[in-house]
C-alpha positions as CSV (number, residue, x, y, z in Angstrom):
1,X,-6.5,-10.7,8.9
2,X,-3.0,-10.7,7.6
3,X,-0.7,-7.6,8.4
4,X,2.1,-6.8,6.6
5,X,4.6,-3.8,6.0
6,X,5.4,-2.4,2.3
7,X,8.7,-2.0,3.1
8,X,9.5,-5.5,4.3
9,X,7.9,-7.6,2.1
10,X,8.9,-8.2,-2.0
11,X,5.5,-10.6,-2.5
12,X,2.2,-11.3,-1.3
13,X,0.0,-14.4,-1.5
14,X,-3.5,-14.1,-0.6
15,X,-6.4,-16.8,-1.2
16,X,-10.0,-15.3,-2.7
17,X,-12.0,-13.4,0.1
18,X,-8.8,-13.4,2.6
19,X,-7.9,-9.3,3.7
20,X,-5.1,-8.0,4.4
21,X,-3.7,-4.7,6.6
22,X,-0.9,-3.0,4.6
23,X,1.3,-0.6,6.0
24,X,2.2,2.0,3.4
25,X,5.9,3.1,3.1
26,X,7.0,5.9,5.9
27,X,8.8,9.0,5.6
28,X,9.6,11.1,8.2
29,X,8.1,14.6,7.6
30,X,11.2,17.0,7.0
31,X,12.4,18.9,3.9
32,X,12.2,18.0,1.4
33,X,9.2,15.9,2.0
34,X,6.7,17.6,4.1
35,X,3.9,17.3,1.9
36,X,3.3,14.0,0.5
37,X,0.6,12.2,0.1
38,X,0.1,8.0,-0.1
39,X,-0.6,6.4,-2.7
40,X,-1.4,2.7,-3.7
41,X,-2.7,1.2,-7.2
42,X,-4.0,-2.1,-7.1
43,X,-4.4,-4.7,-10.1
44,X,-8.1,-5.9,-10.6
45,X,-9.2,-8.6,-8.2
46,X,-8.1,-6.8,-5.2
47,X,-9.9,-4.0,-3.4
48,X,-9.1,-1.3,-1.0
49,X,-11.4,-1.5,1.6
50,X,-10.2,1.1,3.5
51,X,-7.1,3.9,4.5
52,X,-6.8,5.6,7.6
53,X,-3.4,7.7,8.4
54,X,-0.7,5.8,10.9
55,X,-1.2,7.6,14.5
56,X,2.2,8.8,14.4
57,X,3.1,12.5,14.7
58,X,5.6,13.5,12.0
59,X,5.6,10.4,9.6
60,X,3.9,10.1,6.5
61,X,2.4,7.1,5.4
62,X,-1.4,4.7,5.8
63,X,-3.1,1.2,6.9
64,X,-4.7,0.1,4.0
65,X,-7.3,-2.7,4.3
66,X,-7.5,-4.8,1.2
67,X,-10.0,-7.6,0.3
68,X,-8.8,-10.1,-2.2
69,X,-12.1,-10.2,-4.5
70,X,-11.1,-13.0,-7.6
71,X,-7.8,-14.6,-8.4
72,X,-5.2,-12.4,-9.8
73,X,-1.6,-12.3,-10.2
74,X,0.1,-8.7,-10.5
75,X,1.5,-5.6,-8.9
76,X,0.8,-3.8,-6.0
77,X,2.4,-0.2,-6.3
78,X,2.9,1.9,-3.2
79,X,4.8,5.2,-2.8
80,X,4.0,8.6,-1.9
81,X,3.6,11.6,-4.4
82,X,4.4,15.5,-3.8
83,X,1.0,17.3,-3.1
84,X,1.9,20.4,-4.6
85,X,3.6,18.9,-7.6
86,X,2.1,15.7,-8.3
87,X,5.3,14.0,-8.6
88,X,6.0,10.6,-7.6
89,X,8.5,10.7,-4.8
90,X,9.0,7.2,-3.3
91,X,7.7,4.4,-5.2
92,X,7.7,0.0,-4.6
93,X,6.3,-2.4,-6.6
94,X,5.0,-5.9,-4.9
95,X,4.7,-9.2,-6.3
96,X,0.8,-10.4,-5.7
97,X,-0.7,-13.6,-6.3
98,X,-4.3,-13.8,-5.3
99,X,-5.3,-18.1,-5.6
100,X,-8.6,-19.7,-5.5
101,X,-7.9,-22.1,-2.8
């Protein structure tokens, strides 16, 4: 399985049926950002298998596990959004090509 970091990467190539481990942004948990939530929108063809929390005290931020399911070329969107108000408060767009290799 393939294991990258949102913030270190700009593009993503994955083959049909390949997963990947994505690290969400982070953001240390101190005003003004204390209660965020992850997010992460996907375009069709790829599916979030899974999300657990990173098992760090005082950061914000998720493993997702992805499946590539058809091919697909679009955006994966990560970022964070304010629980109380619903805004968006961190936000990055990644290039993703899913091929049927």
């Amino acid at each position: 399985m393939k294991k990258e970091r949102a913030a270190d990467v700009e593009s993503l190539h994955l083959s049909v049926g390949e997963e990947l481990e994505l690290e969400s942004l982070r953001q240390n948990v101190v005003p003004p950002f204390v209660m965020l939530e992850p997010f992460l929108e996907t375009p069709r063809g790829v599916e979030v298998e899974g999300q657990e929390a990173l098992p760090e005290d005082g950061v914000h931020g998720s493993l997702y596990r992805l499946r590539a399911g058809r091919p697909t070329h679009g955006e994966l969107v990560v970022g964070f959004k304010d629980i109380l108000s619903g805004e968006v408060t961190h936000r990055k767009a990644i290039r993703i090509d899913v091929d049927d290799d």
